[in-house]
TIMITOR-703071 format. One record per residue (C-alpha): residue number from 1; residue in one letter; x, y, z. Coordinates in steps of 0.02 Angstrom, whole numbers. Each point is the difference from the previous one (the first is absolute). Example, Ala and Ser with C-alpha at 12.3 -4.5 7.8 and 13.67 -1.06 7.14 Angstrom:
<pt><resi>1</resi><resn>A</resn><px>615</px><py>-225</py><pz>390</pz></pt>
<pt><resi>2</resi><resn>S</resn><px>69</px><py>172</py><pz>-33</pz></pt>
***
This chain:
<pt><resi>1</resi><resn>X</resn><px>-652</px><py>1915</py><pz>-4731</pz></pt>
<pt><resi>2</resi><resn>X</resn><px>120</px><py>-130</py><pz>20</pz></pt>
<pt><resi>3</resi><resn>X</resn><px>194</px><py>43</py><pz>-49</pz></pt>
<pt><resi>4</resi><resn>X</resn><px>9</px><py>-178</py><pz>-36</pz></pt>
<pt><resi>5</resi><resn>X</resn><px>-156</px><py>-29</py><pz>-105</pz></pt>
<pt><resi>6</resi><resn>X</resn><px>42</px><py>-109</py><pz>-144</pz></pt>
<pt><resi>7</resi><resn>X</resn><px>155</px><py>-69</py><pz>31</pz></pt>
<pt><resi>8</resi><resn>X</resn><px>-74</px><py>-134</py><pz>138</pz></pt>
<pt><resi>9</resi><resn>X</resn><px>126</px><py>66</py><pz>112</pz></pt>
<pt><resi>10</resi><resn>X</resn><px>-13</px><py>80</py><pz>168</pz></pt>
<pt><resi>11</resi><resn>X</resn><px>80</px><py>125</py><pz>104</pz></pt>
<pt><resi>12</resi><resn>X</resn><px>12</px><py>-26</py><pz>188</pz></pt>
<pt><resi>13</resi><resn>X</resn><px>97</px><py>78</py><pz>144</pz></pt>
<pt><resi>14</resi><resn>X</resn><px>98</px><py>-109</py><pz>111</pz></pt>
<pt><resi>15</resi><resn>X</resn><px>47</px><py>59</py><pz>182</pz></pt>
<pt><resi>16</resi><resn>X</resn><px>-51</px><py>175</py><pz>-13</pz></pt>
<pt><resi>17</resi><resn>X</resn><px>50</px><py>109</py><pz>166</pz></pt>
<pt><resi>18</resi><resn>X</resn><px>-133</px><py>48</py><pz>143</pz></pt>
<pt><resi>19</resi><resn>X</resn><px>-35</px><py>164</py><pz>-74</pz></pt>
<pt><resi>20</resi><resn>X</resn><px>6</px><py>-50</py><pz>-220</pz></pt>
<pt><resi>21</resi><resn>X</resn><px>-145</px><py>-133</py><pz>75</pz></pt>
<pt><resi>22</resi><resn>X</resn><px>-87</px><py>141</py><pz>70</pz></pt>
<pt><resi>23</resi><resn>X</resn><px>14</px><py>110</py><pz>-137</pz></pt>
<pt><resi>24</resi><resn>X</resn><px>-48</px><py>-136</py><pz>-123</pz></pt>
<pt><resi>25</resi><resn>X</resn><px>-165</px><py>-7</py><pz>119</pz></pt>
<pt><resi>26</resi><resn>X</resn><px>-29</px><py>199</py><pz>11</pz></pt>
<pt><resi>27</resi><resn>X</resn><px>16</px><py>20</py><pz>-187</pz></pt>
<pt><resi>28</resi><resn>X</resn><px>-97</px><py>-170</py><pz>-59</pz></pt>
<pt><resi>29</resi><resn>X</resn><px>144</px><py>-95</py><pz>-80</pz></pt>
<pt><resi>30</resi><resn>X</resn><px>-13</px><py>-144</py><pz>112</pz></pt>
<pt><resi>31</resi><resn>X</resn><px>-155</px><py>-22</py><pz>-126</pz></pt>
<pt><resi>32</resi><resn>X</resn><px>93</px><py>9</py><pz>-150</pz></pt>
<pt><resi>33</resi><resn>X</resn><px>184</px><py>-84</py><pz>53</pz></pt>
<pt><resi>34</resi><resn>X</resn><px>6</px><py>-138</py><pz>112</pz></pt>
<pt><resi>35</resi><resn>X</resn><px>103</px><py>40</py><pz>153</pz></pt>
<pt><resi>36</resi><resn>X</resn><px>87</px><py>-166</py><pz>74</pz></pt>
<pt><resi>37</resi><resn>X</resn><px>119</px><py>-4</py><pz>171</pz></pt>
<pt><resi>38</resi><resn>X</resn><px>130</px><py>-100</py><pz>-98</pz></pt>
<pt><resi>39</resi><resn>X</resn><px>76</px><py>-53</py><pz>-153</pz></pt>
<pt><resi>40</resi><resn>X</resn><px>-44</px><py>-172</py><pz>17</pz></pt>
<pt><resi>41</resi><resn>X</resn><px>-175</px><py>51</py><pz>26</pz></pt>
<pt><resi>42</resi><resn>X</resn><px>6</px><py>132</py><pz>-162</pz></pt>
<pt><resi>43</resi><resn>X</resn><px>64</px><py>-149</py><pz>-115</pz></pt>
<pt><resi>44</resi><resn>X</resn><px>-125</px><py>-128</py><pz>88</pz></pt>
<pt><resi>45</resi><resn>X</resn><px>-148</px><py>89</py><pz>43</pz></pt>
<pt><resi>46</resi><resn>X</resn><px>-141</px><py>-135</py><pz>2</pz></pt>
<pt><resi>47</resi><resn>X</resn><px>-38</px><py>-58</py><pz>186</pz></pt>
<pt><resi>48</resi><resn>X</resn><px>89</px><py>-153</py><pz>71</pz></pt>
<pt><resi>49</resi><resn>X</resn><px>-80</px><py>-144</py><pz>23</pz></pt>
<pt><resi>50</resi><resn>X</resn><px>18</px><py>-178</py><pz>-47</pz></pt>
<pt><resi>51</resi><resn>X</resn><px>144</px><py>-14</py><pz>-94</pz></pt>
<pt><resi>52</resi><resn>X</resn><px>94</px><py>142</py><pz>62</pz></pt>
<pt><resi>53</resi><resn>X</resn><px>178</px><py>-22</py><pz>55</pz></pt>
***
């Protein structure tokens, strides 16, 4: 179940530390919220390409 089901938003965690990652990946949340090294990449999360800056 999404938290965010609904509201066409989503939650995603920018620049999480070694061991949140890991935990994320013990537990299964990495399945549920996206995990991203940075901000940038949080707010921006399709691949760059073409286009990108």
């Amino acid at each position: 179940m999404s938290i965010t089901r609904g509201t066409g938003s989503r939650l995603r965690l920018a620049a999480p530390s070694a061991s949140v990652a890991r935990l994320f990946q013990i537990v299964g949340l990495d399945d549920v919220i996206a995990c991203h090294p940075t901000v940038r990449d949080a707010l921006h999360p399709w691949p760059r390409g073409r286009g990108a800056r």
